[in-house]
BATISE-471936 format. One record per residue (C-alpha): residue number from 1; chain; residue in three letters; x, y, z. Coordinates in Angstrom, 2 decimals. Layout:
! BATISE-471936
NODE    nr   kette   rest         x         y         z
NODE   NUM       A    ALA         X         Y         Z
...
//
This chain:
! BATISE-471936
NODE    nr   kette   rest         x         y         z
NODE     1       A    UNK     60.98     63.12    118.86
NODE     2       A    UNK     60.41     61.18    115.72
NODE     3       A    UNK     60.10     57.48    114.30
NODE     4       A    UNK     63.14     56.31    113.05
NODE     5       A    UNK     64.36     58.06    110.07
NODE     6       A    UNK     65.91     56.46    107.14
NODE     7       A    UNK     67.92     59.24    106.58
NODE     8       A    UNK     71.31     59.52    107.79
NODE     9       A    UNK     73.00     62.69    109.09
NODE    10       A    UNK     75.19     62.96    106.68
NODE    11       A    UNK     72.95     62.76    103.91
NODE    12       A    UNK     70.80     65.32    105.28
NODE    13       A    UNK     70.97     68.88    103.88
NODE    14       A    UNK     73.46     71.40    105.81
NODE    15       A    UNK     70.53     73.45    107.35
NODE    16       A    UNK     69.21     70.48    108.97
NODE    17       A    UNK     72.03     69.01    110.52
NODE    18       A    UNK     72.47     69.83    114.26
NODE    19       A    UNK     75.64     68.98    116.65
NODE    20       A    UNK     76.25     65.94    117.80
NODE    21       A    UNK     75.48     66.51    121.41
NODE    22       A    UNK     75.12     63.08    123.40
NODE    23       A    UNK     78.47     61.62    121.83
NODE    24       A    UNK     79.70     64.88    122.93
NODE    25       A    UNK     78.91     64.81    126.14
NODE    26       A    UNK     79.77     60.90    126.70
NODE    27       A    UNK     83.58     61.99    125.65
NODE    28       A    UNK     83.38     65.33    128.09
NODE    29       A    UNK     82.38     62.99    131.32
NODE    30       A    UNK     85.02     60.95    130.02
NODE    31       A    UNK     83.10     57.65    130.76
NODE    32       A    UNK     84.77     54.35    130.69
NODE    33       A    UNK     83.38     51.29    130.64
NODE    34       A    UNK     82.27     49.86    134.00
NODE    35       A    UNK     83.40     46.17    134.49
NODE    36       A    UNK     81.15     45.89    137.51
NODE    37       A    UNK     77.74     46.87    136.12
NODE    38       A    UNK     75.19     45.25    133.58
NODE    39       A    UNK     72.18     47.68    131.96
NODE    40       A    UNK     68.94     47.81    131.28
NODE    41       A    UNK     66.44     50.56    129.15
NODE    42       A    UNK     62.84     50.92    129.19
NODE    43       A    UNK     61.72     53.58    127.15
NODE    44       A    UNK     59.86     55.16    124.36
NODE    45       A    UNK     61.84     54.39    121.27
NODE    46       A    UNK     62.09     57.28    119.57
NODE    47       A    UNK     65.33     58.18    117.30
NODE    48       A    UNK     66.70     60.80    120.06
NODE    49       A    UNK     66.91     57.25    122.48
NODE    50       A    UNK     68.66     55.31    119.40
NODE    51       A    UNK     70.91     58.47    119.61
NODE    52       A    UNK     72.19     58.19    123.25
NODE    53       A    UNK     72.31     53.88    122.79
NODE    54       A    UNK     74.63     54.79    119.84
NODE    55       A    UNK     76.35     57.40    122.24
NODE    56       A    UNK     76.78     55.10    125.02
NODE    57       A    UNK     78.09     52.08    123.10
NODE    58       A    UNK     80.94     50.47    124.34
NODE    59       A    UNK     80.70     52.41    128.07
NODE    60       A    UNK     77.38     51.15    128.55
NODE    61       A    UNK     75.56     48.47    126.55
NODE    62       A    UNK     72.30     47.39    127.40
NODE    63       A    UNK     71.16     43.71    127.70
NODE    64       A    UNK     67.90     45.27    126.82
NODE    65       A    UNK     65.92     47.92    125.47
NODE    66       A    UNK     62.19     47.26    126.12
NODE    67       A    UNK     59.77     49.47    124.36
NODE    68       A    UNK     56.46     51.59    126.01
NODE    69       A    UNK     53.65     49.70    124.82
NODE    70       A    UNK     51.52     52.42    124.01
NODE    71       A    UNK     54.48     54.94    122.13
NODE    72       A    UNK     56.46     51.58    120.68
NODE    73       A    UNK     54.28     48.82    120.79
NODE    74       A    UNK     53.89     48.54    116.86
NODE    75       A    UNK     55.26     46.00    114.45
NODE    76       A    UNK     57.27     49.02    112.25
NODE    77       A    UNK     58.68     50.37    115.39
NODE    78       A    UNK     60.03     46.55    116.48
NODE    79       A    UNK     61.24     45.82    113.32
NODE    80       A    UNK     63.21     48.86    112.86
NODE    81       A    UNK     64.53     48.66    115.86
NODE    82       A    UNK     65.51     45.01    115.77
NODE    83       A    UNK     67.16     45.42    112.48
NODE    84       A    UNK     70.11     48.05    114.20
NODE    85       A    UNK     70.25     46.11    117.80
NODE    86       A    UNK     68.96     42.82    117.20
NODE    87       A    UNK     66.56     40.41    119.56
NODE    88       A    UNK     67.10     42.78    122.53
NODE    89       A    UNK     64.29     44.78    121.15
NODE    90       A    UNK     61.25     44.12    122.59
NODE    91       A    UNK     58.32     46.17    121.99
NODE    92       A    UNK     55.15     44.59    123.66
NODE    93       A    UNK     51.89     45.73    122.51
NODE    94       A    UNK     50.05     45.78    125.65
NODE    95       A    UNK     50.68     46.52    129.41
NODE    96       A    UNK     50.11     43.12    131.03
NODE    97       A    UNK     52.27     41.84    127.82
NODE    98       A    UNK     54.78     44.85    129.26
NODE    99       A    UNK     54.70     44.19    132.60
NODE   100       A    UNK     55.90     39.84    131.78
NODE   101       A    UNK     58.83     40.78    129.26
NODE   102       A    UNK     59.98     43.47    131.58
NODE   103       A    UNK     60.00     41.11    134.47
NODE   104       A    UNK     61.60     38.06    132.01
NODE   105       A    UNK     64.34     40.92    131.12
NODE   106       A    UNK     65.37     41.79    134.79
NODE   107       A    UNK     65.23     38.10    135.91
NODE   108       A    UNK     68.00     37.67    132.82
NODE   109       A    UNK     70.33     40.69    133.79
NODE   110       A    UNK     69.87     39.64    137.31
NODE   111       A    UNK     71.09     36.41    136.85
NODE   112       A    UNK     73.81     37.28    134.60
NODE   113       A    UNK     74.60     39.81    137.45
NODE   114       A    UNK     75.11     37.02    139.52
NODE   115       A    UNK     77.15     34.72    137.45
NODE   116       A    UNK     79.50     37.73    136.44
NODE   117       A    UNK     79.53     39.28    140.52
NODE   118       A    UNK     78.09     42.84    138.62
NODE   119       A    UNK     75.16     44.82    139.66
NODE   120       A    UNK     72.44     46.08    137.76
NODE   121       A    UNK     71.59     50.21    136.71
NODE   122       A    UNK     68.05     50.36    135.23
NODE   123       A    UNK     67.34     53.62    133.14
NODE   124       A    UNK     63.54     53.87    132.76
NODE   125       A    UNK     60.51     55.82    132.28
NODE   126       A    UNK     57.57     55.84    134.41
NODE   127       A    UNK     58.55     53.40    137.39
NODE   128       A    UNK     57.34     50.60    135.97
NODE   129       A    UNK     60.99     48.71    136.61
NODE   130       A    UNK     61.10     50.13    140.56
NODE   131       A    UNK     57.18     48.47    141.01
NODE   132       A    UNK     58.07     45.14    139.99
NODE   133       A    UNK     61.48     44.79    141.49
NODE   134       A    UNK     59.79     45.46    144.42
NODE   135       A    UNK     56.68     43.00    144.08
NODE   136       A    UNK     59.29     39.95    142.28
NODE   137       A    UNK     62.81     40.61    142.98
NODE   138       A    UNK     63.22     41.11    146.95
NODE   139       A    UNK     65.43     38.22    147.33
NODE   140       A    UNK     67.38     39.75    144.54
NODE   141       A    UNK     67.72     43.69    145.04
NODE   142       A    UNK     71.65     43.28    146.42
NODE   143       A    UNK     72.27     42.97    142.39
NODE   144       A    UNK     70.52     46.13    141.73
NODE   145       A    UNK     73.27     49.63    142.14
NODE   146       A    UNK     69.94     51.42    141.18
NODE   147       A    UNK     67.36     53.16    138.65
NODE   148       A    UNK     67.40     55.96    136.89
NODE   149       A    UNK     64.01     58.06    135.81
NODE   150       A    UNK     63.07     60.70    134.22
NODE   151       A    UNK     59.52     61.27    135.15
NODE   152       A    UNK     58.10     63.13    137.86
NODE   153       A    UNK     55.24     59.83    137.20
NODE   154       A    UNK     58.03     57.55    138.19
NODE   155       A    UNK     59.65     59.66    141.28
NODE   156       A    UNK     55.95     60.12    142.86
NODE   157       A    UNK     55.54     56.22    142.17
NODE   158       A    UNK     59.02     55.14    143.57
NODE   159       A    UNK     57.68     57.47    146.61
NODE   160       A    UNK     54.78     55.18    147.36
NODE   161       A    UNK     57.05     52.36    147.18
NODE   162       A    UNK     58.93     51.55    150.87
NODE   163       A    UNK     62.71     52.01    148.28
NODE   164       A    UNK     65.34     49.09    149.15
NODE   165       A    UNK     67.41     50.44    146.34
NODE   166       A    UNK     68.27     54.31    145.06
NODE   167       A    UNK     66.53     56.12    142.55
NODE   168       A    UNK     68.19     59.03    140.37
NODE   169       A    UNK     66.01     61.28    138.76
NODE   170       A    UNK     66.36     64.05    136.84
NODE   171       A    UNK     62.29     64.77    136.45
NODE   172       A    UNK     62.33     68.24    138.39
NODE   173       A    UNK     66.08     69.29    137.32
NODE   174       A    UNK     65.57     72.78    135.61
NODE   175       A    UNK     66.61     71.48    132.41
NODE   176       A    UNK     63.28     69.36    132.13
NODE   177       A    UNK     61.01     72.40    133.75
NODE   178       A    UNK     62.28     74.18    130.36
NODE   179       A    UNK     61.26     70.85    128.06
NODE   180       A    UNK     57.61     71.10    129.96
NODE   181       A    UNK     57.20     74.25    128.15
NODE   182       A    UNK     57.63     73.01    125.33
NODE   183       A    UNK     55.47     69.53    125.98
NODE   184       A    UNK     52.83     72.15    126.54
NODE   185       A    UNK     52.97     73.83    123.17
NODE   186       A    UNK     53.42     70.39    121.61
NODE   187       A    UNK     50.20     69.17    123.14
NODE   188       A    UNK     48.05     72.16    122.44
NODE   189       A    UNK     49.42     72.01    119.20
NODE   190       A    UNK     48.00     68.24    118.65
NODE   191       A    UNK     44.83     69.15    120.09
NODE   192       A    UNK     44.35     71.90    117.33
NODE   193       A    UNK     45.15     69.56    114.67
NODE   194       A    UNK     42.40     67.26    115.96
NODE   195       A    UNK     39.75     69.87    116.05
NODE   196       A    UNK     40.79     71.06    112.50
NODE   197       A    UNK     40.69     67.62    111.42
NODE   198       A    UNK     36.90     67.43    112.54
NODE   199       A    UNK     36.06     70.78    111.04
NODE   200       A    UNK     36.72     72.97    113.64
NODE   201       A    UNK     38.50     75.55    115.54
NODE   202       A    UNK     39.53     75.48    118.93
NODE   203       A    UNK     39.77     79.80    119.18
NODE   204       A    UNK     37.29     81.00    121.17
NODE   205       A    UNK     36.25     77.83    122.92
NODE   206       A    UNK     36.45     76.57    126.28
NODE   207       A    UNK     38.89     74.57    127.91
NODE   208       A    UNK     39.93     73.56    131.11
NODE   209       A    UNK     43.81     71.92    132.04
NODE   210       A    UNK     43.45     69.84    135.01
NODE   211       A    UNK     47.07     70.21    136.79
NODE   212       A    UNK     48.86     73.25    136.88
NODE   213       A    UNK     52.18     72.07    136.95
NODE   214       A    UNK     54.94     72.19    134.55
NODE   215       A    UNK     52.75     70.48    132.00
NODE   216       A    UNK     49.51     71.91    133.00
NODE   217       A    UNK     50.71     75.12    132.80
NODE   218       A    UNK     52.30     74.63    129.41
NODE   219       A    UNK     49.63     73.54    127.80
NODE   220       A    UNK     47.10     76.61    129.29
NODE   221       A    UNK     49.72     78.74    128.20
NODE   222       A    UNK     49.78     77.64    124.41
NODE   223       A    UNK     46.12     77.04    123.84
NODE   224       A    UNK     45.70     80.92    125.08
NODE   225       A    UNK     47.87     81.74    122.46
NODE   226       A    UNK     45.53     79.92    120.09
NODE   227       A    UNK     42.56     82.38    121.26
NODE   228       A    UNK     41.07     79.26    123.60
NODE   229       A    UNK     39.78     80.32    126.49
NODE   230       A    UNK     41.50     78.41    129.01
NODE   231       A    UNK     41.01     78.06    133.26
NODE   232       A    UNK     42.81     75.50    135.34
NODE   233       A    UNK     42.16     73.30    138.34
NODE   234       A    UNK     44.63     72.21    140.77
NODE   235       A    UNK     44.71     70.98    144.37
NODE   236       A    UNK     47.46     73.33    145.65
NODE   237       A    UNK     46.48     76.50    146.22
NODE   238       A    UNK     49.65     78.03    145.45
NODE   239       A    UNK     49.66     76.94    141.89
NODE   240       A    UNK     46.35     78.11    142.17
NODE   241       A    UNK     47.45     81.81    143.10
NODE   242       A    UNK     50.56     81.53    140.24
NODE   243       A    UNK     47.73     80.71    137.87
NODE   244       A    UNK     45.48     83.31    138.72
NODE   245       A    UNK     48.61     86.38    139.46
NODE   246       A    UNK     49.52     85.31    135.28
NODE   247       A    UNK     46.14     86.35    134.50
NODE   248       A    UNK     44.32     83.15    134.47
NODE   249       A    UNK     41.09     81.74    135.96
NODE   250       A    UNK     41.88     78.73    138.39
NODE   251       A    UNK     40.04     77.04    140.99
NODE   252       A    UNK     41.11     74.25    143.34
NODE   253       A    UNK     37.98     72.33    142.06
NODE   254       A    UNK     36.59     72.60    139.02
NODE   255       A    UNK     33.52     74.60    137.98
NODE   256       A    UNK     31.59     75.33    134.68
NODE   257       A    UNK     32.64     71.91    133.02
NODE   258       A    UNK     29.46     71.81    131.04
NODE   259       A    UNK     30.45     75.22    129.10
NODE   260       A    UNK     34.01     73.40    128.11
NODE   261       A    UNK     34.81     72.37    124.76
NODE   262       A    UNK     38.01     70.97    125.83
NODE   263       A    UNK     39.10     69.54    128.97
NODE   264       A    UNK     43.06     67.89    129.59
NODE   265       A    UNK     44.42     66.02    131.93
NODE   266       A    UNK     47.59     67.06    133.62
NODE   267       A    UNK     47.80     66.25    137.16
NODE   268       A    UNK     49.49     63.18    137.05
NODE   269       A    UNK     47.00     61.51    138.65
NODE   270       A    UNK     43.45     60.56    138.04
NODE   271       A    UNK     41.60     63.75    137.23
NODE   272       A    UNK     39.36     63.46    134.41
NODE   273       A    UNK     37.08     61.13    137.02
NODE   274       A    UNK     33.53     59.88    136.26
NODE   275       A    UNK     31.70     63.10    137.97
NODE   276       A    UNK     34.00     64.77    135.68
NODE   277       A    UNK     32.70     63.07    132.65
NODE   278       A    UNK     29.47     63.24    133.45
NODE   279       A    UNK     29.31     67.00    133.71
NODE   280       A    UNK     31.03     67.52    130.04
NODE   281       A    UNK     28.73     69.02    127.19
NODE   282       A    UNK     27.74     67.12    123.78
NODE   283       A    UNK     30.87     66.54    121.81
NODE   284       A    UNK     33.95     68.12    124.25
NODE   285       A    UNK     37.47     66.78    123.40
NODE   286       A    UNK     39.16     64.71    126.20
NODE   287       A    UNK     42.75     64.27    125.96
NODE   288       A    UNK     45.63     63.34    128.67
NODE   289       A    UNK     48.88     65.12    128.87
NODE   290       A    UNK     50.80     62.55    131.39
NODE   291       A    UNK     53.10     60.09    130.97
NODE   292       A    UNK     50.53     57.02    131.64
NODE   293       A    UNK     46.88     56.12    131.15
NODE   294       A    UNK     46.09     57.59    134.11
NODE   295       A    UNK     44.56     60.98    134.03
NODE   296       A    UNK     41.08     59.62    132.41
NODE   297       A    UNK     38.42     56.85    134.10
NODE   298       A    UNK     38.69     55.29    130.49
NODE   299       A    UNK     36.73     51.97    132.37
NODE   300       A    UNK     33.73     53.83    133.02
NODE   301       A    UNK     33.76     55.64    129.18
NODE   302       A    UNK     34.04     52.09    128.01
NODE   303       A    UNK     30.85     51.13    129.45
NODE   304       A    UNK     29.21     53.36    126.63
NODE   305       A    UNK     28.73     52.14    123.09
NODE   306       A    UNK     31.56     53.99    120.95
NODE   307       A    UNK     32.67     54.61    117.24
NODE   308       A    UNK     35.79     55.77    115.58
NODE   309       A    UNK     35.22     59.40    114.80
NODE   310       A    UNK     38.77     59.95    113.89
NODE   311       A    UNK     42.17     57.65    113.72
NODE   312       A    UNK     42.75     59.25    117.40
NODE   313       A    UNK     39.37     59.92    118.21
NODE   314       A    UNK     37.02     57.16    120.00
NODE   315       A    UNK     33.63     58.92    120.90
NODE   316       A    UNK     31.24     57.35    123.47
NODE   317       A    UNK     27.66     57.61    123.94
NODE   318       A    UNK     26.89     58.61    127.19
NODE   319       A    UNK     23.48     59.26    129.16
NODE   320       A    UNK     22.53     62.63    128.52
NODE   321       A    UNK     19.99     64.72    130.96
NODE   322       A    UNK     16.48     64.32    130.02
NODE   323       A    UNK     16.82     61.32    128.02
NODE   324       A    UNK     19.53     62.69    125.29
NODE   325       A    UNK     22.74     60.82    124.88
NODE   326       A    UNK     25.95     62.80    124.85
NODE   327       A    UNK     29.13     62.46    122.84
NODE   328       A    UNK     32.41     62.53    125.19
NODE   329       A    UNK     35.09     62.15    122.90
NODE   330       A    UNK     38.28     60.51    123.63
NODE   331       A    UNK     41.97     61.21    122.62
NODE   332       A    UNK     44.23     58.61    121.82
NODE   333       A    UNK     42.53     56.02    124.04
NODE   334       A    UNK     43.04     58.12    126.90
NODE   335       A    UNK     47.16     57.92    126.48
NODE   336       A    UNK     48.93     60.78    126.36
NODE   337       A    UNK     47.98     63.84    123.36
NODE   338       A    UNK     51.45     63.87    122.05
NODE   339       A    UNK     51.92     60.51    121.59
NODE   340       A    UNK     49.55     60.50    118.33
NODE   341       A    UNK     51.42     58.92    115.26
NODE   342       A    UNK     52.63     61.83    113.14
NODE   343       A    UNK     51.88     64.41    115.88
NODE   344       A    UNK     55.56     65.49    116.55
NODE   345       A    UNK     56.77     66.31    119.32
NODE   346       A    UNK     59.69     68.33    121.70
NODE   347       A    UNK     62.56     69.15    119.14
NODE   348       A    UNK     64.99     66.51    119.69
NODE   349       A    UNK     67.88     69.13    120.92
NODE   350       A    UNK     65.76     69.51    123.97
NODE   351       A    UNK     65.04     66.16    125.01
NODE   352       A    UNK     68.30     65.76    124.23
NODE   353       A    UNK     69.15     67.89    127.54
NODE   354       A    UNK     67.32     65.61    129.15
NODE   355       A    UNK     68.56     62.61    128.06
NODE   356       A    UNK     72.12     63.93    128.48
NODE   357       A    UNK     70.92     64.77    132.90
NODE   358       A    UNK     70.23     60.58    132.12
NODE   359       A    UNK     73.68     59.82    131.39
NODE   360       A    UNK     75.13     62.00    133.93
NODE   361       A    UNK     73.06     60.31    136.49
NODE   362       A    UNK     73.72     56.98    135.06
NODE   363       A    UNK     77.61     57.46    135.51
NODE   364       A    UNK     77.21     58.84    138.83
NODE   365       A    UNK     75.24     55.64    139.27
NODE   366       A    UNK     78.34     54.06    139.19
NODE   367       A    UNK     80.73     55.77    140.27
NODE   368       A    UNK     79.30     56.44    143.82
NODE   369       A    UNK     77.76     54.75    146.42
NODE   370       A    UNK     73.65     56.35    146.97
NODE   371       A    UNK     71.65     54.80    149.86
NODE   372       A    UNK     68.23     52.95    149.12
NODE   373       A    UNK     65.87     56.06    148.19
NODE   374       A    UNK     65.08     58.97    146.07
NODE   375       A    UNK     67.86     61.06    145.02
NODE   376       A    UNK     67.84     64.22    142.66
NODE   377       A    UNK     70.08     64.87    139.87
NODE   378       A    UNK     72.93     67.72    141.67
NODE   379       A    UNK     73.21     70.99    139.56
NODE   380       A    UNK     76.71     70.83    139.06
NODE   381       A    UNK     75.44     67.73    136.66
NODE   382       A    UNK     72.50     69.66    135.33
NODE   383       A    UNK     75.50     72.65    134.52
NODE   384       A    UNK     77.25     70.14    132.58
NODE   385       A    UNK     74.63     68.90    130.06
NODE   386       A    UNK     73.42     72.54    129.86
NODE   387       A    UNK     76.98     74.26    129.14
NODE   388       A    UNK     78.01     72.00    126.51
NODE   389       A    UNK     74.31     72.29    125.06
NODE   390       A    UNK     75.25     75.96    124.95
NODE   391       A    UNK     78.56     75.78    123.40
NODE   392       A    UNK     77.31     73.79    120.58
NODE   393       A    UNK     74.26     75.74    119.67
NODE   394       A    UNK     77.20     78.88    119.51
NODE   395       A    UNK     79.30     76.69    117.54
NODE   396       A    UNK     76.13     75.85    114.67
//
């Protein structure tokens, strides 16, 4: 994933050019254009989401495309984007700011719904649209046919929720167990940067991955290959024993924290708590590898006087033992590591797997009839995306 690039495919040198998967895959489902249905897109607006709008127009055109505050919330990324699709684009800058154009948005389509007898398909990420259709819009979830996410953030969310419409998700399809590995590598990858940036090395340092999930895992795995040495925490023991039968040291609760250099948050939850932060040495990295702000107690850091040690850096002053304060230095405000301007991120042709499992579920969306609740992407879809991935890559 990358900003939006001035530079059009077909100006672009041969070696660089790739196949044009997501129109691809739009004309092998053969999708038509659903009279009965309105849509709506919350997402990160990178250029590999521009790709599958472009892909979809004219079969399914969005009546808005609302930006992540913390990924697109920037004045470049909204004018870019308004300049190709217009006033649509929304990009707040914070999450309360979010949360009241996202609700303004859905009270639009929902009326329009309404006044054209259609329904509504939501395609988000993180189950922020599934929380506040449920807190605003009981009176109005008949016009909903359903959402579509691609988190596992958003499926454990939509699970908390008591669901009066479906949810299709593709977040633990295969296809996206295989783009975790490569989050991972991204991530660990980011985190070296930083370190070099401030003058050092991450080899030979401690670091422990809260989470050993998909992510979690990913990211232990890559920062062993850059000589860190690396254990992992989870709560389920038999991540635990995977972790420990691939060689590496993992506890269900954490231990040694004041020896760690490094320590990221991958559990999709709150893990990097305040005991947590507390225990950290002078001057370890803290960084998040989830899909929200949630893996860090970034309230209690900000409590402690801070400076800018680095564009992504923030470090805070904390109470040290015997008197001496501490450094406890923050990534990215506590969003996630890859999400750094510049960073990079998964190679486009993999999230564009994923993105392809979004339009499959989208046009299953409406095509069938799903009960209120939380329904996984089939594998005959998932063979799809993944055979004509296949036969392109052959083909380039």
């Amino acid at each position: 994933m990358h900003p939006l690039s001035d530079i059009s495919t077909a100006a672009a040198p041969a070696y660089a050019r790739r196949a044009d998967y997501l129109p691809a895959l739009v004309k092998r489902l053969d999708l038509f254009k659903s009279e009965a249905h309105r849509y709506l897109l919350v997402a990160h607006l990178f250029d590999d989401t521009r790709r599958m709008i472009d892909a979809l127009e004219g079969v399914m055109d969005f009546d808005a495309i609302i930006g992540i505050p913390y990924s697109s919330g920037s004045d470049v990324t909204r004018l870019k984007w308004q300049a190709v699709y217009g006033d649509k684009v929304q990009c707040p800058k914070t999450e309360p700011e979010f949360k009241e154009v996202l609700a303004n948005a859905l009270q639009k389509s929902l009326d329009a719904c309404r006044a054209s007898d259609q329904k509504l398909v939501i395609q988000e990420v993180g189950g922020y649209a599934v929380e506040l259709l449920h807190e605003r819009f009981q009176d109005q979830l008949h016009l909903v046919e359903g959402v579509v996410e691609i988190t596992k953030q958003g499926v454990w969310r939509a699970g908390q929720t008591r669901l009066r419409v479906p949810v299709l998700h593709c977040a633990d399809s295969e296809l996206k167990r295989l783009e975790a590995v490569r989050c991972g590598e991204t991530i660990a990858r980011c985190l070296d940067g930083l370190m070099r940036d401030l003058g050092n090395s991450l080899a030979g340092r401690r670091a422990a991955v809260f989470g050993a999930g998909w992510i979690g895992f990913g990211v232990a795995k890559a920062l062993r290959r850059l000589d860190v040495i690396v254990s992992l925490i989870d709560v389920d023991p038999l991540k635990i024993a995977e972790a420990r039968l691939s060689g590496y040291p993992a506890t269900l609760h954490p231990t040694d924290l004041e020896q760690c250099d490094l320590v990221v948050g991958a559990a999709g939850r709150l893990s990097i708590t305040r005991d947590v932060l507390q225990q950290l040495r002078n001057g370890c990295l803290v960084a998040s590898a989830s899909s929200r702000r949630i893996e860090i107690d970034v309230d209690f850091l900000e409590q402690s006087p801070a400076c800018d040690i680095h564009p992504s850096i923030k470090a805070f002053q904390l109470p040290g033992q015997q008197g001496a304060d501490k450094q406890i230095c923050l990534v990215n405000d506590g969003y996630p590591a890859n999400f750094i301007p510049g960073s990079g991120s998964v190679a486009d042709e993999v999230v564009e797997l994923i993105l392809g499992e979004l339009i499959v579920l989208m046009a299953d969306l409406t095509t069938y009839t799903y009960e209120p609740g939380i329904h996984r992407l089939a594998t005959e879809g998932e063979a799809v995306c993944t055979k004509l991935w296949i036969e392109q890559r052959d083909q380039t």
